[in-house]
C-alpha positions in Angstrom: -21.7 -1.8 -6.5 -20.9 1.6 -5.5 -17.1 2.0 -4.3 -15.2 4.6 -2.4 -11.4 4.2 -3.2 -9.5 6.8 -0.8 -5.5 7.5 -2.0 -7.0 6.5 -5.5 -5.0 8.5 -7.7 -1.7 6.8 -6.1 -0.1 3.8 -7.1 -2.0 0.7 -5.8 -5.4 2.9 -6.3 -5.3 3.6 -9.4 -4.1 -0.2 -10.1 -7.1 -0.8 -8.2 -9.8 1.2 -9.8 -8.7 -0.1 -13.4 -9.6 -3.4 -11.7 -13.0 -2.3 -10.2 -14.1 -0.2 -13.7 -13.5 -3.8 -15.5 -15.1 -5.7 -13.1 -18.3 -3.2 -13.9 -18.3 -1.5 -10.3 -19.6 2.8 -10.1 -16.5 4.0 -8.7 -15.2 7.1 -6.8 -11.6 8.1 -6.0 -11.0 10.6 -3.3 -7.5 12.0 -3.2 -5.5 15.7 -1.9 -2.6 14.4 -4.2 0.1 14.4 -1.7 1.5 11.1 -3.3 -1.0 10.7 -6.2 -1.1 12.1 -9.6 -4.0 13.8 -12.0 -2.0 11.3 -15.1 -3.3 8.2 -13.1 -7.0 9.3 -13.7 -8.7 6.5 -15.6 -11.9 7.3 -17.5 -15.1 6.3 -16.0 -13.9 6.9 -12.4 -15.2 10.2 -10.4 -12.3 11.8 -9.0 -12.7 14.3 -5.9 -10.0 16.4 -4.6 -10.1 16.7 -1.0 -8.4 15.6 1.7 -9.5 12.6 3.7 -9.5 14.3 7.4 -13.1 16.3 5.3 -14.5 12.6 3.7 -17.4 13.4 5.9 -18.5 16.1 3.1 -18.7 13.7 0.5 -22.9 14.3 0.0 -22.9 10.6 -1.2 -23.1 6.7 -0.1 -20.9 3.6 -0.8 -21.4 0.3 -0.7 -17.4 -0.3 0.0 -14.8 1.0 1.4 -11.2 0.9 -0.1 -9.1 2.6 2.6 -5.8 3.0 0.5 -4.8 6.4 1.3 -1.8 7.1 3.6 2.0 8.2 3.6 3.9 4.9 3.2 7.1 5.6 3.7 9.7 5.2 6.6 12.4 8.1 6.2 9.9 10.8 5.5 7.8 10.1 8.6 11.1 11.0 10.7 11.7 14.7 9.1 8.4 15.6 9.6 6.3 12.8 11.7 3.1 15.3 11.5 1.6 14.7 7.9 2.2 11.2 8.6 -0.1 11.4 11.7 -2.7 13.1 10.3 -2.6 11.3 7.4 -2.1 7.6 8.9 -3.9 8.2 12.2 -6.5 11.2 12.1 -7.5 9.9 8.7 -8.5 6.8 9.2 -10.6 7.6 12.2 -12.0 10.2 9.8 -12.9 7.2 7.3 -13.9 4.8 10.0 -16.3 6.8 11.3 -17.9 8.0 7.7 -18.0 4.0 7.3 -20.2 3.7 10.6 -22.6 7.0 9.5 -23.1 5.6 6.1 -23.0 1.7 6.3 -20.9 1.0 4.2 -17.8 -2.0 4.3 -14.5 -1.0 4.6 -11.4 -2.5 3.7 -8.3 -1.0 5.5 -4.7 -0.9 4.0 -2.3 -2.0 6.9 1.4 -2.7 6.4 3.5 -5.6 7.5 5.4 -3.1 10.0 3.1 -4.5 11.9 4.9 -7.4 12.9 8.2 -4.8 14.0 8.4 -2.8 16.7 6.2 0.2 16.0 8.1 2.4 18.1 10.9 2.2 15.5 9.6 4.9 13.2 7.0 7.4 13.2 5.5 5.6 10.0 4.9 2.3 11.3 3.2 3.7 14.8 1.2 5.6 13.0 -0.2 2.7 10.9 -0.4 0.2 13.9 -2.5 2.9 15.7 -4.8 2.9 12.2 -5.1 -1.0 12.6 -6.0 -0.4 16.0 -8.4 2.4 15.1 -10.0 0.1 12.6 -10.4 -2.9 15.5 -12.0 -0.7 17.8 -14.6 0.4 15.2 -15.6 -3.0 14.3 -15.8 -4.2 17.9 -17.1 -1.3 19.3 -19.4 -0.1 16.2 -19.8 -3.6 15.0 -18.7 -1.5 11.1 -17.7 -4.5 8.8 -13.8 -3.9 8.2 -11.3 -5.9 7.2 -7.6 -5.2 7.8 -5.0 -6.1 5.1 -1.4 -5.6 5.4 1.1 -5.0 2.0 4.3 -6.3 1.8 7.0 -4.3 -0.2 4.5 -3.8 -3.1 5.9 -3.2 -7.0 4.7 -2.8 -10.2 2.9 -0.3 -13.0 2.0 3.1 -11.8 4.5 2.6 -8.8 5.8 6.1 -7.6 9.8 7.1 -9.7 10.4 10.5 -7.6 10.5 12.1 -4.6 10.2 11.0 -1.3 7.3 8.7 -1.3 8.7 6.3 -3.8 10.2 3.0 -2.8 13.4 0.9 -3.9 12.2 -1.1 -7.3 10.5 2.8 -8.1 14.2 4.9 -7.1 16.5 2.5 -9.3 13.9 2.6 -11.9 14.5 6.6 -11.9 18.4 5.9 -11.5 18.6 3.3 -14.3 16.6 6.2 -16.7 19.1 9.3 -15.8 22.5 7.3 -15.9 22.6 6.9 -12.0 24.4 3.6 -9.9 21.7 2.3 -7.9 22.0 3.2 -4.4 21.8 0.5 -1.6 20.7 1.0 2.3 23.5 -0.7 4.4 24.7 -3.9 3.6 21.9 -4.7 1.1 21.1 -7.7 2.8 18.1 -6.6 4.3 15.5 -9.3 3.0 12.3 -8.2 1.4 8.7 -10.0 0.3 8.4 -8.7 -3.2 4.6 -8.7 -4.0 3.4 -7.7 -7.6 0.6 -5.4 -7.3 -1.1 -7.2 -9.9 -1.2 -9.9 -6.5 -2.5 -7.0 -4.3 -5.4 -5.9 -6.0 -6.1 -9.8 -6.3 -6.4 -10.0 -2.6 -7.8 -6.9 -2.5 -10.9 -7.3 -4.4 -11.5 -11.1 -3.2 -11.6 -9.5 0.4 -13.7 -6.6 -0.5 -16.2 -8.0 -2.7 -16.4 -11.0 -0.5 -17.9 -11.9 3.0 -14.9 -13.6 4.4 -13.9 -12.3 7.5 -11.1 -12.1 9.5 -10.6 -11.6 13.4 -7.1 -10.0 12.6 -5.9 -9.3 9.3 -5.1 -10.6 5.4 -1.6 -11.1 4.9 -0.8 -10.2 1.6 2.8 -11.3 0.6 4.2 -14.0 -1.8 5.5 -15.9 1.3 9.2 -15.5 0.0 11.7 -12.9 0.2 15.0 -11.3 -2.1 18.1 -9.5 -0.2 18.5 -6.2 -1.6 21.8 -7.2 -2.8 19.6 -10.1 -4.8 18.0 -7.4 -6.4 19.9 -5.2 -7.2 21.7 -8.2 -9.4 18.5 -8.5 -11.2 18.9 -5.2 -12.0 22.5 -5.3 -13.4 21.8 -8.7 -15.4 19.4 -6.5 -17.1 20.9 -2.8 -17.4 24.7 -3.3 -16.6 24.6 -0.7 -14.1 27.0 -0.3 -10.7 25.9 0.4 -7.4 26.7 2.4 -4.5 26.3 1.9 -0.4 24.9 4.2 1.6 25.1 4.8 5.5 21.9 2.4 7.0 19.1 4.4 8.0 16.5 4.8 11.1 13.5 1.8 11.3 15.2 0.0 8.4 14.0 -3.6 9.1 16.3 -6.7 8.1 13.4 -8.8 7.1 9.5 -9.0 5.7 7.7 -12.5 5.1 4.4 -13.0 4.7 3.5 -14.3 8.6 0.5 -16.8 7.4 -1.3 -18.3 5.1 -4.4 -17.3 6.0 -5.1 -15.4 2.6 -4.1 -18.6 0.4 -6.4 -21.0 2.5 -9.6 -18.7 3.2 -9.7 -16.0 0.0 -8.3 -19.1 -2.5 -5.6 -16.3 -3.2 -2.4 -17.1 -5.2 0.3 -14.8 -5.4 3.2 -15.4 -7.6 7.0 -14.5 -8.0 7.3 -12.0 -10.6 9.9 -9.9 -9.8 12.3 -11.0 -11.9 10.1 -11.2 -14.8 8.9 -7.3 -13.9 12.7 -6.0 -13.9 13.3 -7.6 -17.3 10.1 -6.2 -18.5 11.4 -2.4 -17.9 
């Protein structure tokens, strides 16, 4: 099969394409390296530098669609909501449409903001308009996509610096240089840890599948940590302090994994491995 991964030199692509190249699949990346990195190229994969607002110049057809590319995170999006826009919003009606021209199935990576108010952050309206974006074509177009949404996603290749990396990635940079860990408010914000070992699992079994679904896969482990929790984890392991900072703008107090929609229909199994990942570092 010929695949399309967009955002594939980032963190869950490139987790993703290592899956795809096993699995024996011809496999293209498409990436302007925002949030991704040249060191994540794997070998056998064609990667293309270009930004996914121009996909439409790719000369080339796919038989899937994996829509991974985006800006995921909250605080970023309120400094400068435009790149997020573009990026979140204007790109994925960029993909969507190369999807209808082509024929190819697409499978959209949404995020479990869904299921907050998206009026809370620039970031999660932005996404909710791409999951609406993606409805319209499929209704409208009748263009095979399916919507997943990611819950709090960790693991190898996840993101150490800068402004695009996310809790389990920043105390992995503060453990390295000597730092105590810094926690959002109260730290008891609750979270749905997912592997992304879990998330390329789902994934694949909804890309490579025909399952579909009228709204979207749900793909969390179904059980959450406070950030306090965590953080313990991480001192049982490295014996390091903490410090607490000032709570921030669209900082939810809780993701869980709304249904079980994913473990009934795709046969999909996450598992709780977050303790097991922080004791691996």
């Amino acid at each position: 099969m010929k695949v399309l991964v967009t955002g594939g030199a980032g963190f869950i692509g490139t987790n993703l394409i290592i899956k795809l190249l096993q699995e024996g699949h011809q496999v293209t990346s498409i990436d302007n390296y925002d949030s991704g990195f040249k060191e994540n190229h794997q070998e056998g994969c064609t990667y293309i530098e270009k930004d996914i607002r121009n996909i439409k110049e790719l000369d080339d057809k796919f038989d899937l669609i994996f829509h991974l590319a985006g800006l995921s995170r909250i605080q970023p999006s309120f400094k400068d909501p435009l790149p997020t826009f573009y990026a979140n919003s204007v790109g994925t009606q960029e993909v969507c449409e190369f999807a209808r021209q082509t024929g190819a199935k697409m499978v959209y990576s949404g995020s479990s903001s869904r299921w907050h108010n998206p009026y809370r952050s620039p970031y999660a309206c932005y996404k909710h308009v791409g999951e609406e974006i993606c409805k319209m074509y499929r209704t409208a177009f009748n263009v095979d996509i399916q919507i997943t949404r990611f819950y709090n996603v960790y693991g190898p290749y996840e993101i150490l610096e800068g402004d695009w990396a996310a809790v389990i990635g920043i105390w992995r940079r503060q453990v390295r240089d000597g730092q105590p860990l810094t926690i959002i408010g109260d730290g008891e914000q609750r979270r749905d840890f997912t592997h992304v070992i879990d998330i390329i699992d789902g994934l694949y079994k909804v890309g490579v599948g025909d399952l579909k679904h009228e709204d979207a896969w749900e793909l969390g482990t179904g059980m959450n940590y406070s950030v306090n929790e965590v953080y313990n984890l991480f001192k049982d392991k490295f014996g390091v302090d903490c410090v607490y900072l000032p709570d921030q703008p669209g900082n939810y107090r809780i993701t869980l994994r709304e249904n079980d929609d994913s473990l009934e229909r795709l046969g999909w199994s996450p598992q709780d491995r977050l303790k097991e990942y922080i004791d691996s570092l």
